[in-house]
N, C-alpha and C positions, 0 to 999 in steps of 0.2 A: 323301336319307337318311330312313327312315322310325320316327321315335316313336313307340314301343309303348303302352298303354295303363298309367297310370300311371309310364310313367318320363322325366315332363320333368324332376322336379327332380332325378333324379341327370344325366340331359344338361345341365342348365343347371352342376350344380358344376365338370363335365368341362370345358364353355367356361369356364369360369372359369378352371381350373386351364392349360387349356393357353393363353388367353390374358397369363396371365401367365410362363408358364414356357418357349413354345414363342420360341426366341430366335434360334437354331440353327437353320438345316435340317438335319435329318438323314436318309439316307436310307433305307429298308427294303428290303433286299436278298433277304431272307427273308421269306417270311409266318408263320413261326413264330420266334420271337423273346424274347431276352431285355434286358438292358438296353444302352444306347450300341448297338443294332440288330445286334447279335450274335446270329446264326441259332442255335439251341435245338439241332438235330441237328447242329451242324457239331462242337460242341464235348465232348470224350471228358468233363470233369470239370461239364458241365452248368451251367456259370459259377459254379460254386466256386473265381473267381481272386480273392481279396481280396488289395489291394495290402499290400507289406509293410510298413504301418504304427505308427507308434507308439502302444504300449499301455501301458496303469500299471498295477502291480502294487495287492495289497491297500493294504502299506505307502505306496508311490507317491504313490496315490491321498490318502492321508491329507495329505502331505507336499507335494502339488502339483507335484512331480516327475516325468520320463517315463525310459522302459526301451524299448530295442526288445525283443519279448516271442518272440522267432524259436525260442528254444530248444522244443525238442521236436515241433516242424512248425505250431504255433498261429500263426494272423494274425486280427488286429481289421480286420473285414468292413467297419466303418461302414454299416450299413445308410441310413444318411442322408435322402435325397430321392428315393429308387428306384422308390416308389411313385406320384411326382408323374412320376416320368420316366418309368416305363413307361403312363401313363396318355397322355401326349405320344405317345411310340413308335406306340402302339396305333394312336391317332384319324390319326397321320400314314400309317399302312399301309391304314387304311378308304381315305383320302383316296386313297391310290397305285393300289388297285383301284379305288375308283368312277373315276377318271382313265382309266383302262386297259379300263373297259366304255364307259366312253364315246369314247374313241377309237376303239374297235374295232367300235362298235357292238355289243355284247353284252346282252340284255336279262336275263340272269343270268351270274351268276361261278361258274365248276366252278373247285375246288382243284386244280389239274391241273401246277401249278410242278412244282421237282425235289424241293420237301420237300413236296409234295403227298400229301393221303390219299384213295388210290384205292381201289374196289369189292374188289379185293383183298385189301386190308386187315382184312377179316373174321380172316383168320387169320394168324400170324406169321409173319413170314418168305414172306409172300404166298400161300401153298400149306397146304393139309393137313400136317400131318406126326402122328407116331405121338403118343401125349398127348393129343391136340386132344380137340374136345368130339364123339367118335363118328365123325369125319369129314363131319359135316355141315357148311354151308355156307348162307349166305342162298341164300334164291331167286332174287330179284333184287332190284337197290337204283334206290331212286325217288326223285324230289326231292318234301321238303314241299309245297314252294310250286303243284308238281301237282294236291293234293288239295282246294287250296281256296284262291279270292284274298281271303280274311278272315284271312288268316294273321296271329297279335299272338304277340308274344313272351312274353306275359301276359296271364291273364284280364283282364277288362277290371275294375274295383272296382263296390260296388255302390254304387248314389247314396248312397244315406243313412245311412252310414257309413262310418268311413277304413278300408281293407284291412287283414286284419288275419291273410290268409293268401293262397298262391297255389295252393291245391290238393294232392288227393292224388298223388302218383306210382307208378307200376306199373311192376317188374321184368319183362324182356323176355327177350332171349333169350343174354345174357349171363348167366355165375354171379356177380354183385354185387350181391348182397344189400345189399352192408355200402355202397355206395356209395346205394343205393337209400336207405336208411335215412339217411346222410347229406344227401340232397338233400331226404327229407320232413320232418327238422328244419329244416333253411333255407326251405323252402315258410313255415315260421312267420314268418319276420324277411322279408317282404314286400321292404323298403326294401338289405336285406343283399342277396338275392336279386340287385335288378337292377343292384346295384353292383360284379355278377362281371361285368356288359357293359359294355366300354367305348364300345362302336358296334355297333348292325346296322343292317339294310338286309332286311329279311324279304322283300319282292318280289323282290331281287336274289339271293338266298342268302346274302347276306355277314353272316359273326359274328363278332365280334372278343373273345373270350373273357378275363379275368384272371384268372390261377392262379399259383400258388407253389409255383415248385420249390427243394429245395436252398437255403433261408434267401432266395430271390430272388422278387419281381413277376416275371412274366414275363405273356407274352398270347401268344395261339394264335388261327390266323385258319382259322375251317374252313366250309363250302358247307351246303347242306342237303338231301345224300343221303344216304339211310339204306338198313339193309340189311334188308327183309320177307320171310317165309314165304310159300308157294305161296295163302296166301288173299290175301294183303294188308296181314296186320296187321304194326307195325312188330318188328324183333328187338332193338330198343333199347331202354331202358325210355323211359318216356313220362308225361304226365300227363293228368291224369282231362281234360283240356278239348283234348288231343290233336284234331285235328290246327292246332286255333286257337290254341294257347298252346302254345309250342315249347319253353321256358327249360331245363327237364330233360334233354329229348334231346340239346340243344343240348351243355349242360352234359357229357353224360356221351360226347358225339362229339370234346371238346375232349379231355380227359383222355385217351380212347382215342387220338388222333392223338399226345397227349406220350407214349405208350407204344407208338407203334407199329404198333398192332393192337386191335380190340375183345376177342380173344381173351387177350392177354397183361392184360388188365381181371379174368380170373377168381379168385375167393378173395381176400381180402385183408381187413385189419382198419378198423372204422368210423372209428378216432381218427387211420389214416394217413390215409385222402383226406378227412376232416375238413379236416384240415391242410393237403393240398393245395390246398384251395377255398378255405380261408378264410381262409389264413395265421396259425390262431388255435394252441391248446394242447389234448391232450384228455386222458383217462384214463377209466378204470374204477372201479366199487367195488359188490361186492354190497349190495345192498339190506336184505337182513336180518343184515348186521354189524354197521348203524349201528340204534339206538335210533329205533321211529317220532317220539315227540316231537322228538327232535333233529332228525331227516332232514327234517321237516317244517320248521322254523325253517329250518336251513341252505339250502332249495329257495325259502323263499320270501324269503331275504335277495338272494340271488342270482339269480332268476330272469330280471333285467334284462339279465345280460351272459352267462348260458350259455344253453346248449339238454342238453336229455338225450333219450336215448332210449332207453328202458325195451324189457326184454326177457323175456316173458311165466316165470314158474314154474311148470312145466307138469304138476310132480308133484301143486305141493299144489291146480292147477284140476282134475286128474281127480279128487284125494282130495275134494273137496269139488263136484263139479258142474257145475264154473263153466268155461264156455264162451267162450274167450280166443279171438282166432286166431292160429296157429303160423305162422312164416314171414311176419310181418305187422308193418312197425314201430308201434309205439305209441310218439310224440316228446308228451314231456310240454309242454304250451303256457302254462296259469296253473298256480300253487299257491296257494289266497286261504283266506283266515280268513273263515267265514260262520258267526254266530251260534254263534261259540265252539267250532266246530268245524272239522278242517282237510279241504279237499278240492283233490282235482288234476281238472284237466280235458288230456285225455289226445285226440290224433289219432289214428285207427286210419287205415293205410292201404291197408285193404280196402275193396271193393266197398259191401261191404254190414257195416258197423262193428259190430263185436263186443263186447258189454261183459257179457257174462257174468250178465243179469240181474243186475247190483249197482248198478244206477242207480233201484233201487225207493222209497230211501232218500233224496234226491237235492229239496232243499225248491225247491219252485217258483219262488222267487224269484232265486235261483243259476241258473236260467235265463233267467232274462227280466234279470237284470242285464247277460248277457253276449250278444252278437250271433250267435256261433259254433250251429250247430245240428247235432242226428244226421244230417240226411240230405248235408253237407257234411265227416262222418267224425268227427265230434266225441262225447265220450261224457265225462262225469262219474264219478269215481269218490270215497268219502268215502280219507282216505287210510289210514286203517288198513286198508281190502281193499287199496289200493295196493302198500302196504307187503307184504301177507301175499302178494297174487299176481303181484309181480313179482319176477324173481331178481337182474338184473343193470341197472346203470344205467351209459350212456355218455355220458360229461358232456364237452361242447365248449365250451372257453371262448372269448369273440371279444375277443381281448386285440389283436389287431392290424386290427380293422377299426374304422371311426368310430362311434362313438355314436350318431351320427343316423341310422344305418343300421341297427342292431340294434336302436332304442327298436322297442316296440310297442304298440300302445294298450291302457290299463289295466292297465299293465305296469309298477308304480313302476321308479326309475332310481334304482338306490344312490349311484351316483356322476355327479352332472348333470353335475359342469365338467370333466370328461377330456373330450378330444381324442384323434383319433388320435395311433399314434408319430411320425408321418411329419411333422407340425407342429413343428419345432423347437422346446424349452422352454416349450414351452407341454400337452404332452400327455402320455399317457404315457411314460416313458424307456423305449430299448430298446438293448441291446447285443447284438452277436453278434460270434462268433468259428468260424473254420474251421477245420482240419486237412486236409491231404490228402497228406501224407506217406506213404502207408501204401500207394501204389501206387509205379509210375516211369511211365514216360510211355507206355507202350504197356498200361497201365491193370493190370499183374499185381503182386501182392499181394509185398509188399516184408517179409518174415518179420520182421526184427531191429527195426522199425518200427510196424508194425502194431499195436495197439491188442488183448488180451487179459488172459484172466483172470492176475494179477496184476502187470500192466499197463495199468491202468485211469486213462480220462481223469480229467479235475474239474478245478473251477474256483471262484475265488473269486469271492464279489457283495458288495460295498461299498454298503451302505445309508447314504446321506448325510441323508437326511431320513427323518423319522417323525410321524406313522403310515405306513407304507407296506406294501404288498401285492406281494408278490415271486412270479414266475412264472419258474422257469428250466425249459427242452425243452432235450434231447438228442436231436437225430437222426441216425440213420446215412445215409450216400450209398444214392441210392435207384438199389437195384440193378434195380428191375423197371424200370427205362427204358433199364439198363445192359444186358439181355437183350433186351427189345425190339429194341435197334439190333443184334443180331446175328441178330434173324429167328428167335430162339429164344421160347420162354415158358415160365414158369418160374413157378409160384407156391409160392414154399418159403420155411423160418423162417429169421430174419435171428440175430443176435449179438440173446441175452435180457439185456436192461441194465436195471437196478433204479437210480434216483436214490435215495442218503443225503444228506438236510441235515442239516447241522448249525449251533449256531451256537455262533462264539468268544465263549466265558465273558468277560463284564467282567473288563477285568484284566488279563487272562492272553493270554500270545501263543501256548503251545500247547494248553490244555485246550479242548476243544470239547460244545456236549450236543447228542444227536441231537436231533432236530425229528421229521420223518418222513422217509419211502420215496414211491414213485411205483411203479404196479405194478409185476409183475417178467413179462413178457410176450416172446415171441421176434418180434415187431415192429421198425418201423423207430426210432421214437419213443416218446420216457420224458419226465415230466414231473411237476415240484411244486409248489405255489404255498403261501407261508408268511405271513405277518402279522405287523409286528414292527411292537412299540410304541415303540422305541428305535432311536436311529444304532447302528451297530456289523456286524460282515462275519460273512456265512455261505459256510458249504464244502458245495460240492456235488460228491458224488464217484460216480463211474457203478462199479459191482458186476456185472462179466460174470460171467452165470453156466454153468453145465457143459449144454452141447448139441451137436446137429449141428453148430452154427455158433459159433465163439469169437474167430473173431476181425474187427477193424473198421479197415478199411484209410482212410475215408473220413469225416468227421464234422462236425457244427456246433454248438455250445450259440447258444442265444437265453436272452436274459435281458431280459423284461418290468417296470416296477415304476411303480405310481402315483405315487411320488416318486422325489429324482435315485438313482440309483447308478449305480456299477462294475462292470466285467467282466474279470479276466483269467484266462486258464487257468494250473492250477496245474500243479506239478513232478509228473510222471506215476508212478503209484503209489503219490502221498503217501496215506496215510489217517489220519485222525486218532483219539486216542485218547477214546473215548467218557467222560463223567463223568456223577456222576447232575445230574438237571434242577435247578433254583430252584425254591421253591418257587410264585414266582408269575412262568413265565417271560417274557422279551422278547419272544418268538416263537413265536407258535403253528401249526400247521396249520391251513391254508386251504382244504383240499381231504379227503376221504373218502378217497382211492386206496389209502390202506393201513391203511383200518380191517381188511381181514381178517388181516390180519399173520401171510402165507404165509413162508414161510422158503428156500423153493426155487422157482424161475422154473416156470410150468407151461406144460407138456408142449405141443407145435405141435398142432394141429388141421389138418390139411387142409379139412375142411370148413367152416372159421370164414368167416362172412360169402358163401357160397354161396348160397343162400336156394333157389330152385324157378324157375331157368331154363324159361321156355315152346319150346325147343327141344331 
């Protein structure tokens, strides 16, 4: 096996972890995989099987009591040790290939099994069909490890300082902008980056990917053929240190194989494969709803455990001059207070980094404190232009990966002593709950069942300690993997669901006061995160709203919290009756998502997260 440059110490946690956990043999039947070695393609509900477990209600939970919680199709997942087990899974399926090249004598691994992804694969369902991107096709597909026997999974760090990025990324020949954008946010968390690999083998082709489907770790094991244009250059996106540093292509060959096709990859929203990658929470919120003093505080309180990615304003850079690039992420990396003043330092993931001449302002010493430089894609901005020329911020929170993995240097850490979830009581608390009621077994849409507008999920969260910081996501079944496996693609709006919190008034067992919303988006996932200074249970109630798409056959709430709480779903359609606030409430808002406080779900974009495909 070959260690890529900078990642022994996430190899060294892995030997740990399976050293202590690997007890079992178990075997890998599939090379794409979910947990207890459960092939990823064999299964119609994507291991959305949580057993039917015992759950406690709000009251329950108070009372130290248990309920089976079955009514309405709800089951308690236990997320438990999933992440320790699929990391076992993982290292044991490298192990079953390296075994298998060496028996065979093979000096590289082609993915060529029955859940193998073949040259093919460019398009869905294996073939052209009407929809596709023009009816184009790669040219032909080539292995990495062809192009050069220097191949690292990662740049290599520079001596004389700790990593503190892994480069820019470049969109290919796919329309995933929004994916592209996600991967040049993680290029920041260096340490986050290499801990989506649980194993390669880069002379060999072998990558053993971790990704999260459907509330599960899962791993995906894929080769290193790509599919190039009639020059040579890849159709995949790539990163700026391409063909030496793999981890993007890699990354975004995993995803394509859990979908089927690179094609069935087109259009999609940044906060869902956020979430796929990182198993984290995301949302939105315009930039000029919130107050620059405030936004500035709030980014640089926070800056330790999110990422954003800022999305240029492109009315007011023509109205005034200022020379942004379009189609180009800009992942915010510091927000620091320099001599009384706030400024962002911002990654442009162009060629040639764009900052709109607004770096003229920009005191010298704010350079030389930090290591990052222009011609590495870096650019300064004071935040008041920040504020005025960017429109839209996508904030990803890494609520479900470990600490040590997201620090980054000179990057305070709000919260030193969390752990991840996956550490028993020791770390963050996580519950989740599934639904999947809302089909039958040949996967069609069960009407009297299903999930719609006044028919709407929720769930109660039982805060048992305080201070605490509450994170509850709504996700629907991800249908783009549900078409994939029928050889179709499909990029269209899902069921538009708005998270309401609320929280139960002291006292009182029905008055409730809102807290906030979570955007109101036609995506997969919805998401809120609150702050409560006190014990006491908040309702969280999903709001479908009126579109193409109303209704939700398939579902899972995750509930994150720095301290202990509960999770059970509540009696469907309950809503509670709004009162006014305290004046100094328990609970605040945690998150921007609904500073713009729209009132109707907006409108599907087909072109949302597109970006400028090179084919």
């Amino acid at each position: 096996m070959q260690n890529n440059a900078g990642e022994d110490e996430v190899v060294q946690q892995d030997e740990q972890v399976v050293q202590s956990w690997l007890k079992i043999k178990r075997s890998a039947p599939s090379y794409t995989q979910g947990p207890k070695g459960k092939p990823l393609h064999m299964s119609k509900e994507q291991h959305m099987e949580p057993a039917k477990e015992v759950i406690k209600g709000p009251e329950e939970l108070a009372k130290g009591e248990e309920k089976w919680m079955s009514e309405g199709g709800w089951f308690d997942a236990f997320p438990g040790e999933q992440y320790r087990q699929n990391t076992i899974d993982g290292v044991a399926a490298f192990d079953q290939i390296i075994r298998e090249c060496e028996e065979k004598g093979w000096r590289r691994w082609a993915d060529n099994g029955p859940h193998g992804f073949h040259p093919a694969d460019w398009f869905a369902g294996n073939h052209p069909v009407g929809g596709t991107q023009d009816g184009k096709a790669a040219h032909h597909w080539t292995r990495i490890s062809d192009w050069s026997g220097a191949i690292q999974l990662f740049p290599a760090p520079v001596e004389d300082h700790e990593q503190t990025h892994v480069g820019r990324v470049y969109q290919g020949g796919v329309s995933n902008y929004y994916m592209v954008e996600a991967l040049q946010a993680i290029a920041l968390r260096p340490k986050l980056a290499k801990s989506l690999f649980i194993r390669c083998d880069c002379q060999r082709g072998i990558y053993v990917v971790r990704t999260y489907v459907n509330g599960v770790w899962n791993f995906v094991v894929v080769d290193d053929f790509i599919p190039v244009d009639p020059r040579g250059k890849p159709l995949t996106c790539f990163s700026e240190y391409f063909p030496f540093a793999v981890w993007a292509t890699i990354l975004e060959k995993a995803q394509a194989k859990l979908h089927f096709s690179y094609e069935n990859l087109n259009g999609g929203y940044t906060e869902d494969t956020f979430a796929d990658i990182t198993g984290g929470a995301a949302g939105r919120f315009l930039v000029g709803a919130v107050d620059s003093s405030r936004l500035f505080l709030y980014m640089q309180a926070l800056q330790g455990e999110c990422l954003w990615m800022a999305r240029v304003r492109e009315k007011a850079c023509e109205a005034h001059g200022v020379a942004l690039a379009r189609h180009t992420p800009y992942c915010v990396h510091r927000v620091v207070d320099w001599e009384g003043r706030g400024f962002v330092q911002l990654m442009c993931g162009a060629a040639l980094p764009q900052d709109g001449a607004l770096n003229m302002s920009i005191p010298h010493g704010l350079w030389a404190r930090f290591p990052e430089r222009t011609a590495q894609g870096f650019i300064w901005l004071g935040f008041e232009d920040f504020h005025m020329y960017f429109h839209t911020c996508i904030e990803g929170r890494l609520i479900n990966s470990d600490p040590r993995n997201t620090a980054a240097p000179l990057i305070p850490r709000r919260l030193p002593d969390m752990v991840p979830p996956w550490v028993p009581k020791r770390g963050i608390y996580e519950e989740l709950a599934a639904f999947r009621d809302g089909e039958d077994e040949n996967g069609r849409e069960v009407p009297e069942k299903v999930f719609r507008p006044g028919r709407s999920p929720a769930c109660f969260v039982r805060v048992m300690e305080a201070p605490c910081e509450v994170t509850v996501v709504f996700s629907q079944g991800n249908k783009r993997m549900d078409v994939g496996r029928k050889g179709e693609v499909r990029w269209a709006p899902m069921a538009a669901v708005r998270l309401n919190c609320f929280q139960r008034k002291p006292g009182s067992d029905e008055a409730y006061q809102f807290v906030c919303a979570s955007n109101w988006l036609p995506r997969r996932d919805a998401s809120v995160s609150v702050k409560c200074a006190q014990t006491g249970i908040l309702f969280v109630h999903c709001q479908i709203g009126d579109g193409p798409v109303q209704t939700i056959s398939r579902a899972i709430f995750r509930a994150y919290g720095t301290g202990k709480i509960g999770m059970t779903a509540a009696e469907i359609g309950e809503v509670p009756g709004d009162v006014p606030p305290e004046p100094e409430p328990a609970v605040i808002p945690w998150s921007l998502y609904s500073a713009d406080k729209i009132s109707a779900p907006v409108e599907w974009d087909e072109q949302e997260g597109v970006g400028r495909p090179t084919l």
